[in-house]
N, C-alpha and C positions, 0 to 999 in steps of 0.2 A: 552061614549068616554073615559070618568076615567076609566074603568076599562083592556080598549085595552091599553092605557100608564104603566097601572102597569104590565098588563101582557109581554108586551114588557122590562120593564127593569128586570123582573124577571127571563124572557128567555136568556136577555144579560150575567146575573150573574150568571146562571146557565152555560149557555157556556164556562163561565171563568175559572170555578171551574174547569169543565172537560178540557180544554186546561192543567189546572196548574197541574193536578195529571196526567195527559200522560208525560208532560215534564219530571216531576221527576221521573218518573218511565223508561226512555230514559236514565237517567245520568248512566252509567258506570262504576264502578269502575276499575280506569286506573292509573298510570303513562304517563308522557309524552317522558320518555326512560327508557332505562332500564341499561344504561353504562353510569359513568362517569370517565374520562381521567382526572388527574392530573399530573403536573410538581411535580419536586424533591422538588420545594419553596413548595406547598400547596396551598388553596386558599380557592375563597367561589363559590357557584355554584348552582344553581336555579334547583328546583324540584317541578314539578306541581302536586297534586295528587288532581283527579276527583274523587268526592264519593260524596255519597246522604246520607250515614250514618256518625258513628264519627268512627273513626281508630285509629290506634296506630304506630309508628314507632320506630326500633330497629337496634342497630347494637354489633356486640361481640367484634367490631375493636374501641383500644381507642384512634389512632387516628382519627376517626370519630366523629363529631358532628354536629347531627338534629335539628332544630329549626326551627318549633315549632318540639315538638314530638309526639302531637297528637292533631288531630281537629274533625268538623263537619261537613262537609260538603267540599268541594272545598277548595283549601289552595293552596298557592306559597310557599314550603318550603326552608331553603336556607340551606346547607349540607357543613359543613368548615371539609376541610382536613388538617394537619397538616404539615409542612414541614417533609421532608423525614429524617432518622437517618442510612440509609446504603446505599449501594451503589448500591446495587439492587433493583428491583423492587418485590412492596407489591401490595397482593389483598386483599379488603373483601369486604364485603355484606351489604346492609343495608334490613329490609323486613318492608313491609307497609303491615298491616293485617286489614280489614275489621269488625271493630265487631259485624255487625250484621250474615253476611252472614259466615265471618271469610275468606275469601278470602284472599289469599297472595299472594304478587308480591313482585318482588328484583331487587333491583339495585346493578349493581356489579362495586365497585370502584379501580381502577386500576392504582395505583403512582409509578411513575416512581422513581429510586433509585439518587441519587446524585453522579456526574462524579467526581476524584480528580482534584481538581482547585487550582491556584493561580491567585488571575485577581488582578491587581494595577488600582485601580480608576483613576490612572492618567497616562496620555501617555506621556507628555512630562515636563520639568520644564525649567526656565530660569532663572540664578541668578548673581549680580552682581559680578565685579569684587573684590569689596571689601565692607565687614560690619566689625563691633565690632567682638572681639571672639567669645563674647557670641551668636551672630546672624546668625554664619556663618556654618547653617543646614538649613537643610528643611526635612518635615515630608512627608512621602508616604503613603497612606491608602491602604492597601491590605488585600482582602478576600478569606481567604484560609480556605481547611479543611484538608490540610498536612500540615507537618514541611517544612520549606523551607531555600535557600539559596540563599543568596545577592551578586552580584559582579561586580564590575568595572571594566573591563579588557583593561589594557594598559594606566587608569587613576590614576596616584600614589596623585592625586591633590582632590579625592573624596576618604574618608572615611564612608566604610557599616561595619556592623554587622558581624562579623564571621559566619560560619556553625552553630549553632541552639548554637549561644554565647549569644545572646539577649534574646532568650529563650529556654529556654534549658530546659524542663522541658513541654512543649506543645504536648500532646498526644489526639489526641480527642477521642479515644473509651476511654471515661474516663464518669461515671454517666450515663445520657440519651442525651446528647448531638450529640453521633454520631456522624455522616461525617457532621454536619449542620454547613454551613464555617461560620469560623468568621471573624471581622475586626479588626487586627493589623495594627497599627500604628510605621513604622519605621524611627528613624533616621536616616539621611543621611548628615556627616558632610562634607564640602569643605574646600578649603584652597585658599588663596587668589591670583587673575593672576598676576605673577611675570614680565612676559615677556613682557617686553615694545619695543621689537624688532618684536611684532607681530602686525598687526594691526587687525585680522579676530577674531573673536569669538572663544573659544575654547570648545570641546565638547566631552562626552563622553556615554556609554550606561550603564543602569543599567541593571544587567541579575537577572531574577528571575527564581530559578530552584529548584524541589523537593528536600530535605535534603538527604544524603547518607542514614541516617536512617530516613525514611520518617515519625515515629511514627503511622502509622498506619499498622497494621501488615498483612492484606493483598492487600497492596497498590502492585501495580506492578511500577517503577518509573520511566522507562522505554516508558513507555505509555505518559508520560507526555510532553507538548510541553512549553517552557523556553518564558517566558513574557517578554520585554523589555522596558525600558523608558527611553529616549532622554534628555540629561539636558543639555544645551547650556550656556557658563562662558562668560560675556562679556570681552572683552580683556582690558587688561592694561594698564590704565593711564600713560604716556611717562613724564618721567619730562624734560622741555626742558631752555632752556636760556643759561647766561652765569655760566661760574663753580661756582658763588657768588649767583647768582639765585638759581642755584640745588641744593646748602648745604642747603640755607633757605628753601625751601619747601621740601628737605630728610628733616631738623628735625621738620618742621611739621607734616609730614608725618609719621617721626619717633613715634611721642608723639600720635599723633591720634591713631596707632597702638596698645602702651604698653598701651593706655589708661592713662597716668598719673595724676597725681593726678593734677597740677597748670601748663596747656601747657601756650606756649609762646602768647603773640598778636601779630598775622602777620601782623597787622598793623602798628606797631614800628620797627624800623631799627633793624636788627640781633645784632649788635653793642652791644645795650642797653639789650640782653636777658641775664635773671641770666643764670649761670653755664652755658654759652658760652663764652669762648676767639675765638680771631680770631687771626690771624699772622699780624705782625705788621711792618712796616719797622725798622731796625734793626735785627731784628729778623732770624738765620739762616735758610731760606730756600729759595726758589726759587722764583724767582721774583714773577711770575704769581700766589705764594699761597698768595699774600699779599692779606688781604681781606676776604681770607678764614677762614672755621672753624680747629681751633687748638687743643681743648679741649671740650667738651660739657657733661656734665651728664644728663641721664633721670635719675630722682628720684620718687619713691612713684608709682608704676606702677600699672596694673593692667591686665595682660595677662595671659591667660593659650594655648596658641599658642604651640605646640610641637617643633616648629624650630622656638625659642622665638625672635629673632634678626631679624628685620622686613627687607625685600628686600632692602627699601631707604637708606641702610646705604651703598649700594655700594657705593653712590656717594658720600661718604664722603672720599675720597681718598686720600685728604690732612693733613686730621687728624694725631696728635700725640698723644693724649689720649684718650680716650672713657672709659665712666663710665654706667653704667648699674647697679641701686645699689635700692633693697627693693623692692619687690612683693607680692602682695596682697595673703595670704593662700601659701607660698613658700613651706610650712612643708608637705603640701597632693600633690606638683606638679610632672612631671618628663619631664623637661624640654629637648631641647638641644639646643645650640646654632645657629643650622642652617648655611646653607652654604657661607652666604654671606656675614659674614666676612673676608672671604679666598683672597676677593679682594684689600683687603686695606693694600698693603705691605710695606707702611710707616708706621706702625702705632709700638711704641714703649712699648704704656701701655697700657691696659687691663684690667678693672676692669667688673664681671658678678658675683655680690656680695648678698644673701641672696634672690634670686631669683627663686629657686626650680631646678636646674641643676643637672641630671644625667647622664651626659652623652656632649661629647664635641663631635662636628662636624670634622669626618676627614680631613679637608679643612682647618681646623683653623692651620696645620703643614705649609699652604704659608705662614702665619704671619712671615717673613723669619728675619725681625728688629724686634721683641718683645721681648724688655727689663724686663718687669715687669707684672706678669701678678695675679690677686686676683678672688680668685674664694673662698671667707671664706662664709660659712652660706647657703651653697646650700645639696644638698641631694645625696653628691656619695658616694657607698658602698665601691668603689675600686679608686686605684689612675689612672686617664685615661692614655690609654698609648701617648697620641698625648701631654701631658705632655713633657714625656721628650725627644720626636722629640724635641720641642719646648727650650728646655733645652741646647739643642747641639745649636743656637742661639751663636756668638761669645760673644753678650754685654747681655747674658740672666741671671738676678742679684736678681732678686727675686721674689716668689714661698710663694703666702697668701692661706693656705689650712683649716683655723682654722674653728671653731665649723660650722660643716658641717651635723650636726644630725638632724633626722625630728622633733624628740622630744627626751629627757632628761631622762633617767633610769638610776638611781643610782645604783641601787642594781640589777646588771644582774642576781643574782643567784637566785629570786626570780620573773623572769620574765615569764611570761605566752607564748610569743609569740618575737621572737630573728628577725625577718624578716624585710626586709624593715626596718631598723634602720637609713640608712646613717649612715652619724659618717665614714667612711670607716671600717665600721664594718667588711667588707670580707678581709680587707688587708691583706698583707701576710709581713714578714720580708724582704723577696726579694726585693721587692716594695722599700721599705724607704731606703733599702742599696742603690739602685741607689739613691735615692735622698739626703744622707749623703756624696755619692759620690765628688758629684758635687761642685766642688773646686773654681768657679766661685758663688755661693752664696755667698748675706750676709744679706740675709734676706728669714727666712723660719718661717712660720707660721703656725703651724700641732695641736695647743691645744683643749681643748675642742672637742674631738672625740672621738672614740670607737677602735682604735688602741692598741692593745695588745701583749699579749710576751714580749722578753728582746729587749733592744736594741742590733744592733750587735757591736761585739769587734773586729773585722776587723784582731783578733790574730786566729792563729794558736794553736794548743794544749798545743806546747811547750814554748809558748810565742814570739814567731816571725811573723810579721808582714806579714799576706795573699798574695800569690801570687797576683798581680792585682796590690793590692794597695799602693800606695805611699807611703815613708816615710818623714818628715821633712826633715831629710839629705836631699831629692833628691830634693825638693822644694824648699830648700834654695838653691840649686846651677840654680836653673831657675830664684830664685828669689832674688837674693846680696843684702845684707841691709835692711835686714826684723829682725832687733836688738831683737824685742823681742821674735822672733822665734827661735833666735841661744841657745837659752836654752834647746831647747829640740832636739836640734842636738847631735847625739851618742845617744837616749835614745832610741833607737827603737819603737819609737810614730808613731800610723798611721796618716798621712796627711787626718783627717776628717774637713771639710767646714772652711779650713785654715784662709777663707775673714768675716766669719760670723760675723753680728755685730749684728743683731735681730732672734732670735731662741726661738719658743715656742714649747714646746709638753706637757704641763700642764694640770690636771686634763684630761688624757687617761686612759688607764686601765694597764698598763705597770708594769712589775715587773721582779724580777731578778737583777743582780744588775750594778749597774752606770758604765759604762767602764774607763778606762785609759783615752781613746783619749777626754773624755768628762770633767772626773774632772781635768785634767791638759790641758784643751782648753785655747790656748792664751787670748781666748777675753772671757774668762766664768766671766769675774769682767764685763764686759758691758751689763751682759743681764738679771741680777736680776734673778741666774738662781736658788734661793729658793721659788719666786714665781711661775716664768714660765718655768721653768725647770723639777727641780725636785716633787714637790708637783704632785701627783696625786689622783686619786677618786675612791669612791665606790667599787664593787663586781665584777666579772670575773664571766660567766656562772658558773654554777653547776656543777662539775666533775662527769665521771660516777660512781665514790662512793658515790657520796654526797656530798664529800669534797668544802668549800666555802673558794677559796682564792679572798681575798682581795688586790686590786692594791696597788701597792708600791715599793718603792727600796730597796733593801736587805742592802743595804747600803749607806742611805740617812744621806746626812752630816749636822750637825747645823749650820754650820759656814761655814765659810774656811781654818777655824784650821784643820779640818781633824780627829781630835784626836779617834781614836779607830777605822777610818774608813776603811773599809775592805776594799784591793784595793789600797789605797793610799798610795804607796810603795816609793814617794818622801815627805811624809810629808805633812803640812800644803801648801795650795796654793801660800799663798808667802814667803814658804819656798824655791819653785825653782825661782818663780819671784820678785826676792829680791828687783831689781830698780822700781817695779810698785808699787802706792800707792793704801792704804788700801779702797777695796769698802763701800760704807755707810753702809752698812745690815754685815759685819764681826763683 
């Protein structure tokens, strides 16, 4: 009976044997296809190769890669394609060879090339009506493999990027990169909803559309379809109550805006706020301003707002002063004033002081009562012309134009870069002539700038007195009993800023020499005119020879003796004004 049990499992094992060596001799050498399809992204992709020997796999395509790249038997290989680099489509091969038998088989891999795109990750935005300056953007994520261009159309209230201004310099056939899109990140700035007469959301579309010069060179741009995204602005907080309500929350309002440096507590009566007066009984004006704000300064700001003068100031309409004065980094701004002073046509004084201003609001010309108006320490190159609209004003008395530079170069003939100076660097003579004109000043403040050339002399070659302009004779007959003017009646003197009692154009660049109408000016003993007058500074651009002149008067006086001085064809100063006594500095 032992030896039928052994013979039976001997038989079993030999059955086995022969099952296992038919099976493998069954197995194939195969693949499980012979095509793989890939997108322009790339990817990974499953390949089965049946074999009973070991193999090898191969391809001459670098972007291709096999793994494993060769086995023993059976194997799941997985085969990563690379994302695509043009915009056509690529073939290549990979081949799996047998090594025992040597047998080859191929897989033919076949990627498709990449379409021109711009797709924005985001289809719509929604933001409030009002943040800080500095918050008032939002970023887009957009993947693109052209140059592109951003726009807002019919939304003056969203600021994008110019035509290829953000990048100007994005080419992608650039290295191995190819058409493979990328993701840029653009800014998109907004400005804050004004309109408190609207109650609805306001809205606009971003368009996104291939660049003129698409940077890639056989882009067709034409082909391409324009992406858009939805940004929806909540509407505008309405300030309501009585006119004593709106003042106090416009200057909170105000202060939240410029960011000031120490805002009011709205919890304490307006009454008790520094640098607010209100109107008072007594006080000239109309019953219903009693209560209101009269005067108020923001101090210590902190805005870079383009139309720097926040909308809450319309409702300050009772106001007689307004102060505006020190802005955080004023020296890099380019400010303007914005529209919405244009409302406040009481307002008398005007101060937009050391703030970054280039530029004034055409609308600021309704300020139709603006007596006084100071704009020293801001960044214009030129004198604005809405100036001197502003100037034709019946009671308009004075005109603070002083050190208005972004930064300080002594020595212009040694300057690397003339641009962008402020100072009113670009002025012209023309310019100042009208503002010497003006027979209603008595206060002009022009020092510490970049103002060069002669002053003008208002004469004619022969010594007569310019078509145009006045002479004292003709003043004095508008003006009877101006005693100390009758001195210089018959001298054929031009009538320059007759009223003037404060007059700087100190340390400009100014040269050539001091006119008539200046060193025989009535009130030249009231304005310290050896410090703030005539003293000036530093270096004058570099001539085209080389030549470095130096600012100065050809004939700058010590005193008011006069003694030697070119020009001074009456003498010492109180040699013609004999009844007026001697200024301290003579």
């Amino acid at each position: 009976m032992k030896h039928i049990y052994t013979y039976m499992i001997t038989a079993a094992l030999a059955a086995l044997a022969l099952a296992g060596c038919r099976n493998e001799e069954s197995i194939a050498f195969n693949l499980d296809t012979d095509k793989i399809a890939s997108g322009a992204d790339g990817g990974r992709y499953n390949l089965k190769v049946s074999a009973r020997n070991g193999w090898v796999a191969s391809t001459e395509a670098p972007w291709i890669t096999i793994s494993p790249a060769n086995g023993d038997g059976s194997v799941t290989c997985q085969v990563q394609v690379d994302s695509a680099v043009a915009t056509t489509s690529r073939t290549a091969e990979i081949h799996i060879q047998d090594q025992v038998t040597f047998d080859d088989r191929v897989v033919t891999v076949t990627q498709e090339g990449y379409r021109y795109t711009i797709m924005p990750q985001t289809t719509a935005f929604e933001i409030p009506n009002y943040e800080a300056d500095a918050s008032r953007y939002f970023e887009v994520k957009v993947k693109a493999n052209t140059n592109f261009s951003l726009s807002a159309p019919g939304a003056s209230w969203i600021t994008v990027p110019g035509e290829k201004e953000e990048y100007p310099s994005v080419y992608f056939f650039k290295g191995d990169r190819g058409v493979r899109p990328r993701e840029f990140t653009v800014r998109v700035e907004w400005a804050v909803n004004t309109d408190a007469s609207k109650t609805d959301p306001r809205t606009a579309e971003l368009v996104f559309a291939p660049a003129t010069d698409s940077g890639t060179p056989d882009a067709d741009i034409s082909d391409y379809d324009t992406e858009k995204i939805s940004v929806t602005q909540a509407a505008a907080t309405p300030i309501t109550g009585t006119p004593r309500q709106k003042d106090s929350t416009a200057l909170m309002a105000i202060a939240r805006s410029l960011n000031v440096w120490d805002p009011w507590d709205g919890s304490a009566p307006m009454s008790t706020w520094s640098d607010v007066r209100l109107w008072e009984d007594g006080d000239d004006c109309p019953e219903e301003w009693i209560g209101r704000v009269k005067y108020v300064r923001f101090y210590m700001c902190g805005t870079e707002n383009a139309d720097c003068i926040p909308y809450e100031v319309r409702y300050l309409d009772a106001a007689e002063e307004l102060v505006f004065y020190s802005n955080n980094n004023k020296e890099r701004l380019n400010l303007s004033t914005g529209p919405y002073l244009s409302e406040l046509t009481e307002l008398k004084r005007l101060t937009i002081a050391y703030f970054g201003l280039t530029r004034l609001d055409p609308s600021i010309t309704n300020l139709e009562n603006l007596e006084y108006l100071n704009l020293a320490g801001n960044n214009f190159q030129t004198i604005p012309s809405e100036i001197f609209t502003l100037m034709e004003n019946k009671n308009f008395h004075a005109l603070l134009l002083n050190t208005n530079y972004r930064s300080l170069v002594y020595d212009l003939s040694n300057a690397t870069n003339l641009n962008n100076l402020g100072g009113f660097y670009d002025e012209t003579e023309a310019q100042l002539r009208r503002l010497f004109m003006h027979e209603g000043l008595d206060t002009l403040t022009l020092g510490v700038n970049y103002f060069r050339g002669s002053l003008p002399t208002f004469l004619n070659s022969d010594g007569t007195v310019e078509a145009g302009v006045r002479t004292y004779d003709q003043y004095l007959q508008e003006n009877p009993g101006a005693d100390t003017l009758s001195v210089l009646a018959g001298k054929n003197m031009p009538c320059v800023l007759p009223k003037i009692k404060y007059l700087t154009i100190n340390n400009n660049r100014f040269t050539g020499m001091l006119p008539k109408w200046l060193l025989y000016h009535p009130n030249l003993d009231w304005i310290d005119p050896f410090t703030l007058v005539f003293a000036q500074e530093g270096s004058l651009p570099r001539e085209e020879d080389g030549t470095v002149v130096n600012a100065g008067f050809d004939n700058e006086p010590i005193d008011f003796d006069y003694e030697g001085v070119e020009g001074a064809e009456y003498g010492g100063y109180y040699d013609l004004y004999t009844t007026k006594e001697l200024a301290p500095n003579n």
